[in-house]
Phi, psi and omega in degrees: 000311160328319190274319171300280168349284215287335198272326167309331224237321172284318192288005187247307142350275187297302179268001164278339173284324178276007208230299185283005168278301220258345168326295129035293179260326172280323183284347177264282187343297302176342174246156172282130160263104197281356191252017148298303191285353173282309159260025150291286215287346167275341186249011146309290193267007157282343179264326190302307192309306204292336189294321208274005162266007167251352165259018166273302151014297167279341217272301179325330205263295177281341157276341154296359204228320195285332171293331202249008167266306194301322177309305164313319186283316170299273201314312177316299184309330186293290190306305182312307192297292190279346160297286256275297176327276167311338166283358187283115130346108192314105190120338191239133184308161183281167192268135174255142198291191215240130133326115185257131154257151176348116166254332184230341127255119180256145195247113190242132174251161150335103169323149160255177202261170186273158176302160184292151150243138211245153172250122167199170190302313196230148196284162181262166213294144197298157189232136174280089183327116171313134155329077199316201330039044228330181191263350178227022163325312187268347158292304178318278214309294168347300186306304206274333170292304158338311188299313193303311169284006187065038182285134170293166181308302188294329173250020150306295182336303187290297190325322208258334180083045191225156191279175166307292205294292165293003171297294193328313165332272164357256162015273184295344189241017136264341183338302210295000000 
């Protein structure tokens, strides 16, 4: 019975010598370390943030190319229009051209209404058609004023009755 003791009394030992050697090892096994997987997931959602600012980038890139076709088209239609004009016969409203369709923007303006036909001996002398304007011209200018004074996205928003994301547009493709 001594001897049982005494081997109860080394094996007890033996694992109070190995728990304080080992002490250490055991306390990081047994604890969590939250700021690994806390910088996993930030440098995660910093590459999720870099793809989708590169692909607004390009999104940005390609409405920029699609404005400066609609813009060209708007100056064609313009040009057409006042061709049009000067070939109308005296006495008679100018012919209004045929709607070309689209292929990749279509830019549609506001009918104008047709001119009075006025009867008279000699037709009167051209006048020079005002300035077209696009239809959200005075809201953009409206925005970039805003911006200048330094009015927030949100209370552009509200003022203007216009969504965030396209104030932000707006914005970034005034930027350059």
């Amino acid at each position: 019975m001594f001897t049982g003791m005494i081997a109860f009394i080394v094996v007890i030992l033996f694992f109070v010598f190995f728990a304080v050697y080992k002490r250490d090892m055991l306390v990081r096994m047994f604890t969590l370390n939250a700021a690994t997987p806390a910088g996993e997931f930030r440098q995660e959602l910093e590459k999720t943030a870099d793809a989708a600012i590169r692909r607004l980038e390009t999104q940005i890139a390609h409405l920029e190319l699609l404005l400066d076709e609609a813009d060209a088209r708007i100056a064609e239609l313009d040009a057409r229009l006042k061709a049009t004009e000067g070939l109308a016969p005296a006495g008679l409203p100018p012919v209004q051209p045929q709607p070309q369709p689209a292929t990749s923007v279509d830019v549609r303006l506001a009918p104008e209404p047709p001119p009075a036909v006025v009867a008279a001996t000699a037709p009167p002398p051209p006048e020079e058609p005002p300035a077209r304007e696009t239809p959200g011209a005075d809201r953009r200018k409206q925005i970039l004023a805003m911006a200048e004074q330094g009015y927030s996205v949100t209370e552009i928003a509200k003022s203007t009755g216009t969504g965030k994301g396209e104030i932000m547009l707006l914005l970034q493709l005034n930027k350059k």
